[in-house]
C-alpha positions as CSV (number, residue, x, y, z in Angstrom):
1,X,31.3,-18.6,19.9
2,X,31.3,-22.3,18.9
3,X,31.7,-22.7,15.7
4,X,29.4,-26.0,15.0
5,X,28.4,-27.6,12.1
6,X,24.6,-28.1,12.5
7,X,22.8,-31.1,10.6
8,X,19.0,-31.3,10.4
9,X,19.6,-34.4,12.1
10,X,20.9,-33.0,15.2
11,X,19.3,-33.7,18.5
12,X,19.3,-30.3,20.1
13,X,18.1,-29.0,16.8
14,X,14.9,-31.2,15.9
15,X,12.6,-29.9,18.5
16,X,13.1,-26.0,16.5
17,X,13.1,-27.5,12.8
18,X,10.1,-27.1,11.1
19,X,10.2,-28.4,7.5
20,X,7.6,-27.1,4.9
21,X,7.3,-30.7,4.0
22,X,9.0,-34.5,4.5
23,X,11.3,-35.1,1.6
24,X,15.1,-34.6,1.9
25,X,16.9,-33.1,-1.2
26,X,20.3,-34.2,-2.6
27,X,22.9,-32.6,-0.3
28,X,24.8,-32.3,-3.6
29,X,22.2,-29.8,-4.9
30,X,24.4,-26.6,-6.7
31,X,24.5,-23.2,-4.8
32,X,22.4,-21.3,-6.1
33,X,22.4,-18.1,-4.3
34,X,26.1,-16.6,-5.4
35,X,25.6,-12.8,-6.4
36,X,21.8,-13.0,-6.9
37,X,19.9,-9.7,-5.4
38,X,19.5,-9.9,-2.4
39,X,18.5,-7.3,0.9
40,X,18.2,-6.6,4.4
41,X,15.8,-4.7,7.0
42,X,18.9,-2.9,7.9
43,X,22.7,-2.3,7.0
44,X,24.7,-1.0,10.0
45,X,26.7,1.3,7.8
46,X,28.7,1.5,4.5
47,X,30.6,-1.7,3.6
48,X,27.8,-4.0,5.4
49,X,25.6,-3.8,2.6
50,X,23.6,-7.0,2.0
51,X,25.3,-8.1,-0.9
52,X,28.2,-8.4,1.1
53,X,26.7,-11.7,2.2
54,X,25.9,-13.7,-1.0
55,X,29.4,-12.8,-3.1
56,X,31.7,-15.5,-2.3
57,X,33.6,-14.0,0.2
58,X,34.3,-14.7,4.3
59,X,36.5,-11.1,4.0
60,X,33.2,-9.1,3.6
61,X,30.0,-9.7,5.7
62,X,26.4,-8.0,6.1
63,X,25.4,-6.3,9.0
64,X,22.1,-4.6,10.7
65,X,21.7,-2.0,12.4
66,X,22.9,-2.4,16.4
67,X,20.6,-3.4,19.0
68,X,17.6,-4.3,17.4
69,X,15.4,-7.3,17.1
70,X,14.0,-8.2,14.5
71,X,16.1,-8.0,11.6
72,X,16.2,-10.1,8.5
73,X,18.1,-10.7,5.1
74,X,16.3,-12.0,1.9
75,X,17.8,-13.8,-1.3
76,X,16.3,-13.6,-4.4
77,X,16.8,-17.0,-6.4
78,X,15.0,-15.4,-9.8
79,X,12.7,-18.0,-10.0
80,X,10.8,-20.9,-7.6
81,X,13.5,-22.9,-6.2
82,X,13.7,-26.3,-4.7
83,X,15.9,-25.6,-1.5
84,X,17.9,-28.5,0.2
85,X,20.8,-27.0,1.9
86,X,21.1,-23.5,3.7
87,X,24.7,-22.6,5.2
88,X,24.8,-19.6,7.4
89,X,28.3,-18.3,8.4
90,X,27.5,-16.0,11.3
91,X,30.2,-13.2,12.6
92,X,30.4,-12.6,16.2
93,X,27.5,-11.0,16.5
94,X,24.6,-14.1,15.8
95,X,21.4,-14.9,16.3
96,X,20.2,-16.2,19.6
97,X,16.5,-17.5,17.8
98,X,16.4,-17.2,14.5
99,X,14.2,-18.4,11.2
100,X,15.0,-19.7,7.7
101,X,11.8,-19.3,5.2
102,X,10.9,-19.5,1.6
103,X,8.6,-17.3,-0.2
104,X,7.2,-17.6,-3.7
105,X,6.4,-13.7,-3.7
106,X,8.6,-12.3,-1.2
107,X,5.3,-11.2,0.8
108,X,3.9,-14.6,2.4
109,X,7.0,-16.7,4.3
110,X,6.8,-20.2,5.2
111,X,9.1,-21.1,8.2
112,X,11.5,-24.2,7.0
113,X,13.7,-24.2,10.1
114,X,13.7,-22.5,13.0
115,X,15.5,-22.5,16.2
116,X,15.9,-20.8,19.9
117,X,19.3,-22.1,20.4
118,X,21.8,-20.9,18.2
119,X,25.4,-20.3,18.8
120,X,27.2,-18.4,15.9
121,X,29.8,-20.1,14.0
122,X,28.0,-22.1,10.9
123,X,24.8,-23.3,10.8
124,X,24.8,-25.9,7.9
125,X,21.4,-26.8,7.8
126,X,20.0,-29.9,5.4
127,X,16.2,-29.4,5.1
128,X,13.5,-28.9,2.6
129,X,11.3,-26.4,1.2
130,X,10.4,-24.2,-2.5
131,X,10.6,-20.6,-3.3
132,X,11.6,-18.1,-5.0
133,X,12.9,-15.8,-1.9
134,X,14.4,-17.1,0.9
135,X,15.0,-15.4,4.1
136,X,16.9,-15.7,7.5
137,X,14.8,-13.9,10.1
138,X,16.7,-13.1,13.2
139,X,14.0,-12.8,16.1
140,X,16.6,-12.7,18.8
141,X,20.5,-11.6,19.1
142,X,22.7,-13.4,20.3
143,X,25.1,-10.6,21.6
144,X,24.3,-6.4,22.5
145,X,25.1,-5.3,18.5
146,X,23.3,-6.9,15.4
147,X,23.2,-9.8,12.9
148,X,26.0,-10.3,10.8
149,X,26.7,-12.9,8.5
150,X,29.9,-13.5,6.4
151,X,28.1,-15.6,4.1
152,X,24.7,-16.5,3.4
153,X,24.4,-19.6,0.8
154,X,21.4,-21.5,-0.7
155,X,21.2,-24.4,-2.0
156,X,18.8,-26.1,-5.0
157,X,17.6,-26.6,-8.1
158,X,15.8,-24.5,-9.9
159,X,11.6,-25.3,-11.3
160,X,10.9,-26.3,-8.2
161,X,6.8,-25.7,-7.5
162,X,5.3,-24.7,-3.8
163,X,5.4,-28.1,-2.0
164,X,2.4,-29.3,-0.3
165,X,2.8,-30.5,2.8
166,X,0.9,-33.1,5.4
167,X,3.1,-31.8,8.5
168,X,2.2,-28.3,10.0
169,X,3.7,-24.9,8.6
170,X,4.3,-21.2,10.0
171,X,3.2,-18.5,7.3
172,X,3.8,-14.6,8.0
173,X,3.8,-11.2,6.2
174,X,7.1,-9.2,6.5
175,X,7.2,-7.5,9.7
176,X,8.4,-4.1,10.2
177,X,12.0,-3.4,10.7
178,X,13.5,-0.4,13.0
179,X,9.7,0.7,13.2
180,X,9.4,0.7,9.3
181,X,6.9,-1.3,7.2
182,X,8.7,-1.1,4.6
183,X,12.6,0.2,4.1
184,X,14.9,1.5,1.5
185,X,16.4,-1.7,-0.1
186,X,13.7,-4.3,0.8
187,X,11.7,-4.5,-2.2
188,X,8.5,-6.1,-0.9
189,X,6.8,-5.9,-3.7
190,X,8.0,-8.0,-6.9
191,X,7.4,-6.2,-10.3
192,X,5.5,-7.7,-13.0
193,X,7.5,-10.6,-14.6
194,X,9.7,-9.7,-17.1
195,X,10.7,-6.2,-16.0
196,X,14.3,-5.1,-16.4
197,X,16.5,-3.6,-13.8
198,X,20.3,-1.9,-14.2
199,X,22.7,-4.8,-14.3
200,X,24.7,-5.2,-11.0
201,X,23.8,-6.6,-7.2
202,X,20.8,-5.1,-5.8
203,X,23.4,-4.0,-2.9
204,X,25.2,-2.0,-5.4
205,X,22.2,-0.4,-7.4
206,X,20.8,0.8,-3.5
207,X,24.6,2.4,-2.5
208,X,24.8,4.5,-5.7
209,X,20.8,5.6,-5.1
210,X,21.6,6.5,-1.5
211,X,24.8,8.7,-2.3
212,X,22.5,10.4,-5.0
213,X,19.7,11.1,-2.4
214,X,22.7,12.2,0.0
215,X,23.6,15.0,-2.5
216,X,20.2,16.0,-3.7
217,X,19.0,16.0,0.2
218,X,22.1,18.5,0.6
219,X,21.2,20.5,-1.9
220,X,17.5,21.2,-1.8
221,X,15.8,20.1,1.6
222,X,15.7,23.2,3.8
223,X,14.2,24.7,6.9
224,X,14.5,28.5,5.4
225,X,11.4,29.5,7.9
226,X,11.3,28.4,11.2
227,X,8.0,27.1,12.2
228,X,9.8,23.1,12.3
229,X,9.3,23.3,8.2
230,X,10.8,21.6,6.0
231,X,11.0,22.6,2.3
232,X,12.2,21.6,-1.0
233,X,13.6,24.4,-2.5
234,X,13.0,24.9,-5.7
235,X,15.7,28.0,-7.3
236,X,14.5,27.0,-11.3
237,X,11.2,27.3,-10.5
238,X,8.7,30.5,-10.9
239,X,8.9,30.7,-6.8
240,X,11.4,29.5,-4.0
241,X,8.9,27.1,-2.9
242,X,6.3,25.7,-5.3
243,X,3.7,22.8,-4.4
244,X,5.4,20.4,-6.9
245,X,8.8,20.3,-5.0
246,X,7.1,19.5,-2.0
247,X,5.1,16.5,-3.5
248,X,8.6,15.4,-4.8
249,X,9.9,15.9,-1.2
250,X,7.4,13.7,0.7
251,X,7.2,10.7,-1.6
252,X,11.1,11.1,-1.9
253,X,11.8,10.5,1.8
254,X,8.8,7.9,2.3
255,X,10.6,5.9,0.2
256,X,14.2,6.3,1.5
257,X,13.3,5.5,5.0
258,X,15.6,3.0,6.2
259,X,18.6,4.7,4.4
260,X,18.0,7.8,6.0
261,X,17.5,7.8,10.0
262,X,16.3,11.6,10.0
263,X,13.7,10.4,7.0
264,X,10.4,10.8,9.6
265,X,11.6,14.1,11.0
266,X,11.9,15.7,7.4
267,X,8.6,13.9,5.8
268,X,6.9,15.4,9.0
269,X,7.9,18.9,8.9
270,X,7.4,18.8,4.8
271,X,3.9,17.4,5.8
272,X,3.3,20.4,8.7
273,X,4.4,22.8,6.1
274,X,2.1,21.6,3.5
275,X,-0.9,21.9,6.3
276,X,0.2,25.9,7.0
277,X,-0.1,26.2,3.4
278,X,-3.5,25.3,2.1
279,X,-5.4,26.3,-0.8
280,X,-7.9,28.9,-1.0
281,X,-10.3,27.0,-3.0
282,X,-10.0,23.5,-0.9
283,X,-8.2,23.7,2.3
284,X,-7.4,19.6,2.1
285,X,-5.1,20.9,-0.9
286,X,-1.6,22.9,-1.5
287,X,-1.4,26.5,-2.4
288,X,0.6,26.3,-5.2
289,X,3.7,28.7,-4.6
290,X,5.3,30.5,-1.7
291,X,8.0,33.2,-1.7
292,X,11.2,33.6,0.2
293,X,9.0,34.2,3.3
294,X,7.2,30.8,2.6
295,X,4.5,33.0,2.3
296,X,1.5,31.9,0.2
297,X,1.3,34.1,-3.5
298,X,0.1,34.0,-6.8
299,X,-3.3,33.5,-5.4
300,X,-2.8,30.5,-2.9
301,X,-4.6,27.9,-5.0
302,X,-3.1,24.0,-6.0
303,X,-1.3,22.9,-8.7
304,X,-2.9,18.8,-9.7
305,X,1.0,17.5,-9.8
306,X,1.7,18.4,-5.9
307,X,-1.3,17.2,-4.7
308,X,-1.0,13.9,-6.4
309,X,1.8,13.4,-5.0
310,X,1.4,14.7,-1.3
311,X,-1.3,12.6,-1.6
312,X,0.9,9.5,-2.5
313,X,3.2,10.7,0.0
314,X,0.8,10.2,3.2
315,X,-0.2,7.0,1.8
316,X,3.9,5.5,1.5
317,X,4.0,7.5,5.2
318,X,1.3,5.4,6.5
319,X,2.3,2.0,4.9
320,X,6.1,3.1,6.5
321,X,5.2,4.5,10.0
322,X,1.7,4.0,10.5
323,X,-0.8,6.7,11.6
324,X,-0.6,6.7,15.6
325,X,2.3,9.1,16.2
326,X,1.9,12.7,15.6
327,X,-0.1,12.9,12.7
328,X,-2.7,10.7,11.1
329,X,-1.1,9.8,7.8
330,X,-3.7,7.8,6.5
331,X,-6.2,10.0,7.5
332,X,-4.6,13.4,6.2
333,X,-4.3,10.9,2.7
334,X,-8.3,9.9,2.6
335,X,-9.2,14.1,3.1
336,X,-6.3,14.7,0.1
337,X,-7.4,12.1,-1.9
338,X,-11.0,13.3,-1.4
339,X,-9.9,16.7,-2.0
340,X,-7.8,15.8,-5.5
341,X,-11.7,14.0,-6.5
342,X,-13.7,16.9,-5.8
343,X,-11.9,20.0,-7.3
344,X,-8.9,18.9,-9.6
345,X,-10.7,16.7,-11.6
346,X,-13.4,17.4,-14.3
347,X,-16.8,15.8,-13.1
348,X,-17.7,15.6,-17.0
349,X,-14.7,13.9,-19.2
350,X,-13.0,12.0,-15.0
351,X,-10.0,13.7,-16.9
352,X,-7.2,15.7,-14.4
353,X,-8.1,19.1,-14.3
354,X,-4.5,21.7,-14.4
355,X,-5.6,23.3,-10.4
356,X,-8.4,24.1,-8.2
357,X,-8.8,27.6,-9.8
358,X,-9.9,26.3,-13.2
359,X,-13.9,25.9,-13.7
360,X,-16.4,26.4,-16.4
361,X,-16.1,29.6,-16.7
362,X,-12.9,29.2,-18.7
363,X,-14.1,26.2,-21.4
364,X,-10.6,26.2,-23.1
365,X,-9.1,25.8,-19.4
366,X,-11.7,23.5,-17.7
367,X,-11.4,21.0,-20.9
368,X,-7.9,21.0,-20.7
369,X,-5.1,18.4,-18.7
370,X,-1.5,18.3,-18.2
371,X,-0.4,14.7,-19.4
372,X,2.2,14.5,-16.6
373,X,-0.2,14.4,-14.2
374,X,-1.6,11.2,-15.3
375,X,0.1,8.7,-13.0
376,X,-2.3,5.6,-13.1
377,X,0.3,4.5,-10.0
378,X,-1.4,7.0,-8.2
379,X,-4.9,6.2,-8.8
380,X,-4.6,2.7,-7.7
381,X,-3.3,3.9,-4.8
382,X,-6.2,6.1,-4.1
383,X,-8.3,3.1,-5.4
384,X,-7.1,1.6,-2.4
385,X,-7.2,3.6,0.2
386,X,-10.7,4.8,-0.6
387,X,-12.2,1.8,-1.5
388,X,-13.6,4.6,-4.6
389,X,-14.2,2.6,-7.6
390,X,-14.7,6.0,-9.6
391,X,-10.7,6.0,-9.2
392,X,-10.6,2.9,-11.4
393,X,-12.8,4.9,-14.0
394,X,-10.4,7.9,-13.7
395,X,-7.8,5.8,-14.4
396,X,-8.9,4.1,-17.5
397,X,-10.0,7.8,-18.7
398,X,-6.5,8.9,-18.3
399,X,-5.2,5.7,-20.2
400,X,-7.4,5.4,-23.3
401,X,-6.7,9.3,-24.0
402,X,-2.6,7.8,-24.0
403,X,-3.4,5.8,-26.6
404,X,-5.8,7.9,-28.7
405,X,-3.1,10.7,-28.3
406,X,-0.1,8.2,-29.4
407,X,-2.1,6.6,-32.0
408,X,-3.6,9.8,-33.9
409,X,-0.4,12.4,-32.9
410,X,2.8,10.6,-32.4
411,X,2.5,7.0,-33.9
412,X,6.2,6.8,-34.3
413,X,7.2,8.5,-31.3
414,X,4.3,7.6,-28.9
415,X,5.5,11.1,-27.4
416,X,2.6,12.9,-25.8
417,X,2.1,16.6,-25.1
418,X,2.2,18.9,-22.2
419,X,-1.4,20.1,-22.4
420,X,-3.9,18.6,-24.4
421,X,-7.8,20.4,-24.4
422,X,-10.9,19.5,-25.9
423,X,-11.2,16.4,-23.8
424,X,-14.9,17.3,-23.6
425,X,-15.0,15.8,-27.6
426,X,-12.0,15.0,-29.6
427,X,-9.1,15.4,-27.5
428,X,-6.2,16.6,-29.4
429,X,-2.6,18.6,-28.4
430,X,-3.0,22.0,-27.2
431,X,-2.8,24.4,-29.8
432,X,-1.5,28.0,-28.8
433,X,-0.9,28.4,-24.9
434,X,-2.8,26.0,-22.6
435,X,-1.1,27.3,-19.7
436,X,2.8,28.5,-20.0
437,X,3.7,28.7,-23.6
438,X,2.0,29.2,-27.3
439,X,5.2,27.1,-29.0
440,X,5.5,24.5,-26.7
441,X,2.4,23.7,-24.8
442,X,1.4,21.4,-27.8
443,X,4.5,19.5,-27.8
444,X,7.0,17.3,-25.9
445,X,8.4,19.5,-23.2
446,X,9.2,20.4,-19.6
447,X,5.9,19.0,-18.3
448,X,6.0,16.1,-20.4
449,X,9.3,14.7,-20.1
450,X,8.2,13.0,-17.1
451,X,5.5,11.0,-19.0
452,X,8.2,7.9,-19.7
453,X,8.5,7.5,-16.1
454,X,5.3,8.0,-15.2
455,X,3.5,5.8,-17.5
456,X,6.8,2.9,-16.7
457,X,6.1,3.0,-13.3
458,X,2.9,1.6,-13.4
459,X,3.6,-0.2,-16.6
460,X,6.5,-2.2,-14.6
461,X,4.8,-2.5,-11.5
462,X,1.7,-3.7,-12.3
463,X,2.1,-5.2,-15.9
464,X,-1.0,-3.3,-17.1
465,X,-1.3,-4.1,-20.9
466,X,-2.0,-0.5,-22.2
467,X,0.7,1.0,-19.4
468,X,3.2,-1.8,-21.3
469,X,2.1,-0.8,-24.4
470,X,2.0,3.2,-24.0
471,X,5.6,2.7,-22.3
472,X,7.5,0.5,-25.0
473,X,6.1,2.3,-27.5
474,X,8.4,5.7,-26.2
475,X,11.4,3.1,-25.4
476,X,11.4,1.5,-29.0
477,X,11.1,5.2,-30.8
478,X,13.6,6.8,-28.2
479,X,16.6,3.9,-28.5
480,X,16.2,3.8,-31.8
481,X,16.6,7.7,-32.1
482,X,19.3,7.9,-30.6
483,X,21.1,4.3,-31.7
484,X,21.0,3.5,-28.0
485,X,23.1,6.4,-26.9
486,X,21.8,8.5,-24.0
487,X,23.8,11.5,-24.9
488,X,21.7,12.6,-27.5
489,X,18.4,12.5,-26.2
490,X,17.6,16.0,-26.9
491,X,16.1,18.8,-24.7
492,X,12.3,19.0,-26.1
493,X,10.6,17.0,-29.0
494,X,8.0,17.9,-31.3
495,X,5.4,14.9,-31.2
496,X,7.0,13.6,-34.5
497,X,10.3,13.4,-33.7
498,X,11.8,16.6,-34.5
499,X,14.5,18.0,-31.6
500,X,13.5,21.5,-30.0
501,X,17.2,22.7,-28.6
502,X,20.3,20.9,-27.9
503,X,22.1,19.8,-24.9
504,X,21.5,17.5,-21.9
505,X,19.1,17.2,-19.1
506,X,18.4,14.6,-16.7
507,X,14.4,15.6,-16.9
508,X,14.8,14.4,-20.2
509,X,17.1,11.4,-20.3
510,X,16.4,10.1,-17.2
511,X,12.4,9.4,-17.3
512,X,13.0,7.2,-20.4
513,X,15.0,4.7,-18.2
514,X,11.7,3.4,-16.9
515,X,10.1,3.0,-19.9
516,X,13.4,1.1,-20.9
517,X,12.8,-1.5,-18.3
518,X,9.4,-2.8,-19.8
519,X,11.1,-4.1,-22.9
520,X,13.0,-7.5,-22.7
521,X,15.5,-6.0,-25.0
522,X,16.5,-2.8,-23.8
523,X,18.9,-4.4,-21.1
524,X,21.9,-2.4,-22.8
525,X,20.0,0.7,-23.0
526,X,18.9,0.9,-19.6
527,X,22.5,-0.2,-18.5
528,X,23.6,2.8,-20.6
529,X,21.0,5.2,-19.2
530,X,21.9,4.1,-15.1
531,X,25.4,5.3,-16.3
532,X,24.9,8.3,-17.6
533,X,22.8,8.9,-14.2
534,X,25.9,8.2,-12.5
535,X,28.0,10.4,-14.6
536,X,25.6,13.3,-14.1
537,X,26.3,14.9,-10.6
538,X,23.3,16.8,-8.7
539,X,23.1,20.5,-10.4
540,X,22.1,22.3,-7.2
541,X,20.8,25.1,-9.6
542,X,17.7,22.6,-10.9
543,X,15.8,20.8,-8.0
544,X,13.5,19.7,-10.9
545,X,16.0,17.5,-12.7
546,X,17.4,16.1,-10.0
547,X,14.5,15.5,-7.8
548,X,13.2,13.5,-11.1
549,X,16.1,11.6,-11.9
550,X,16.4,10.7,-7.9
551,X,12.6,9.2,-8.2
552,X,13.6,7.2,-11.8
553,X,16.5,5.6,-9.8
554,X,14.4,4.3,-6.9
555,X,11.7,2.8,-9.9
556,X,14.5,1.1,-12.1
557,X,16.0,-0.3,-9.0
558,X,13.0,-2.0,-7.9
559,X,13.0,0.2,-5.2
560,X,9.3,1.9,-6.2
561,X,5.4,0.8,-4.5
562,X,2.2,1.4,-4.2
563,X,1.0,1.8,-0.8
């Protein structure tokens, strides 16, 4: 095994070293790396979590998966580093050829050592670079099983900037890991500066998410009808099977690739369920509801939420698996996408439109929106993949009516409703039934409650000034309300305030976690909210209060994109 101490001045090591600049740091920089977030490509199993590497201990010790090249383990520092000193303390099973490289955005890496000739044992490495991330990149094992290291420590001082350099430099994008672009736990994507997330190691936060998804899986992803479906069954819903669930379903296990190894196999039969079941009115979109049979009823036309999110869905499929297997993700996303801009939303106000079956002939109807369907997350997404800059309209639509509606309706709540109509002139809450029912359609309700997460989502991953605002403006009223006790967020709100029924529901208190982590000081509220998450086990009854709470998990833990 060898068991070396490595120096940057070592002869067998200088022809492999490359140094994102000339200067040598202080050897007696600090170590900065010590319980700071960190994550992996891959964990070979439970105790071999990533954090296991940065917490001070040669007892515990990350892991990847078996057999697999290339693997890699990341180290957020928090802010741009200057890095002098990197100590690796491999277990038996090393790396043959391996990378160290700094990142200021954890998306482009800069190579500041690298060799073909490792050993195991430690590698204390003097060299010099800047970043925020930095990352050991194993290209090549050492031995038939994985990487592991005991401990993984960085050394520096912090303000450093991005150092220019006059000697040559490797840059790359993350690769894939295990066939993934981009795994449970690797958070590619930084959130905009200043966002909160639960206090504890990343490690943690991902191991607590994962035994959620393990009992929410359990409970509501079935294969009730042959055919190699999959569904999300849905038993508090109007229908066994409704188009909402399965929207929920495929961005859901997108997401948790990497932590679940059957995550392909159930995105793909939710995605060849969701083509036997298309609408009537545009084939590219859901029929709404199936019965115990999964047979199409109630008409066989969409619902806007499900498609939005099948939609979103393909997109995090493609981004994760790429379209060249069995079905054309990216493809199948563009015709949904399409789809979602032809008939589900309103060629006259670019508003969101409730489903496919509503037209002019119903003025009430066809000027009327569900605010939970506005996820401006979404839209850039579609923006994307479209290259559509009507999207970009749509979604500046959908956010100026948020702020008309919290402005004029709930200026001390910043609550919105479940329907609005008149969008055609002055947009106001649904008065009477919109679509479900005359007492609450107006107010804060079960379509509604998802608006805090909805609107945070895009409000902490972007930074978008009116998301922010919209957001923080539901996290001051709601914190306040309850004097920063989760407990009493009520079931139902009317937009000033005023509690509809009693008890608890995670549909309720969980969205407004997001919203917490836009607002610098809400750290003990979102702390309070992740633990009443954790305290509230999977009702098997409600596949809608679960399958929301799952989502907020994954978007407070940094765990959320945009493809």
């Amino acid at each position: 095994m060898g068991g070396r101490t490595t120096a940057f001045g070592a002869a067998g090591l200088v022809l492999g070293l490359l140094v994102a600049g000339t200067t040598i740091a202080s050897a007696a920089d600090p170590l900065v790396s010590r319980d700071k977030a960190v994550t992996a490509s891959s964990v070979e199993g439970s105790g071999f979590e990533a954090g296991k590497a940065v917490d001070g201990s040669t007892s515990t010790r990350w892991a990847s998966v078996e057999g697999h090249d290339p693997e890699w383990l990341r180290v957020d520092l928090g802010s741009v580093h200057t890095i002098s000193r990197v100590k690796l303390n491999w277990e038996a099973a090393y790396a043959r050829s391996y990378r160290v490289q700094t990142s200021p955005d954890g998306s482009a890496w800069t190579d500041v050592y690298s060799t073909s000739a490792g050993d195991g044992g430690i590698d204390d490495l003097t060299l010099s670079g800047s970043g925020r991330y930095v990352r050991v990149h194993g290209t090549a094992r050492g031995t038939a099983y994985g990487y592991s290291l005991w401990e993984f420590e960085v050394y520096g001082v912090g303000g450093g900037t991005p150092t220019t350099t006059t000697t040559p430099t490797t840059t790359t994008t993350t690769p894939p890991s295990s066939g993934l672009g981009y795994p449970f736990g690797s958070r590619q994507t930084p959130y905009a500066a200043g966002i909160l997330r639960p206090s504890g190691s990343t490690s943690s936060l991902d191991a607590q998410i994962i035994e959620y998804y393990k009992k929410w899986k359990a409970a509501f992803v079935k294969q009730n009808c042959g055919n190699g479906w999959y569904e999300i069954i849905s038993p508090d819903a109007d229908h066994p099977y409704v188009a909402e669930a399965q929207g929920y379903g495929m961005v859901i296990t997108a997401q948790m690739a990497g932590a679940d190894p059957d995550a392909k196999k159930i995105f793909d039969g939710l995605l060849k369920y969701k083509l036997a079941h298309p609408s009537v009115n545009n084939p590219d979109l859901l029929a709404a509801e199936q019965d115990t049979s999964c047979k199409s009823v109630s008409g066989s036309d969409s619902a806007t939420d499900g498609d939005m999110d099948t939609a979103y869905g393909l997109l995090l499929a493609d981004r994760q698996w790429g379209s060249t297997g069995t079905y054309n993700y990216k493809q199948l996303a563009v015709r949904n996408v399409n789809a979602i801009k032809k008939s589900l939303v309103n060629p006259n106000t670019n508003l969101l439109l409730m489903g496919d079956w509503s037209n002019s002939g119903n003025s009430r109807q066809y000027y009327g929106s569900r605010s939970s369907d506005w996820m401006s997350d979404h839209f850039r997404a579609f923006r994307k993949a479209t290259g559509d800059s009507a999207w970009d309209t749509i979604r500046t639509k959908h956010q100026d009516v948020i702020a008309t509606l919290q402005s004029k309706y709930a200026p001390s709540t910043g609550l919105l409703p479940d329907f609005v109509q008149d969008t055609n002139s002055t947009v106001k809450p649904a008065v009477g039934e919109m679509l479900e029912r005359a007492d609450t359609d107006g107010k804060y309700w079960y379509n509604a409650c998802r608006d805090p997460w909805r609107i945070g989502a895009d409000a902490a991953l972007t930074g978008d000034t009116k998301s922010l605002a919209a957001a923080r403006k539901m996290n001051s009223w709601i914190k306040g309300k309850t004097g920063g006790d989760p407990n009493k967020i009520a079931v139902g709100y009317s937009l000033g305030g005023t509690q509809i029924e009693s008890g608890s529901d995670a549909a309720f208190f969980a969205p407004f976690a997001v919203a917490a982590t836009t607002d610098a000081g809400s750290q003990a509220w979102l702390d309070a909210l992740w633990n009443k998450m954790l305290n509230t086990p999977v009702d098997t009854n409600t596949y809608f209060g679960a399958s929301i709470q799952l989502q907020v998990m994954i978007t407070v833990s940094g765990n959320h994109w945009i493809p």
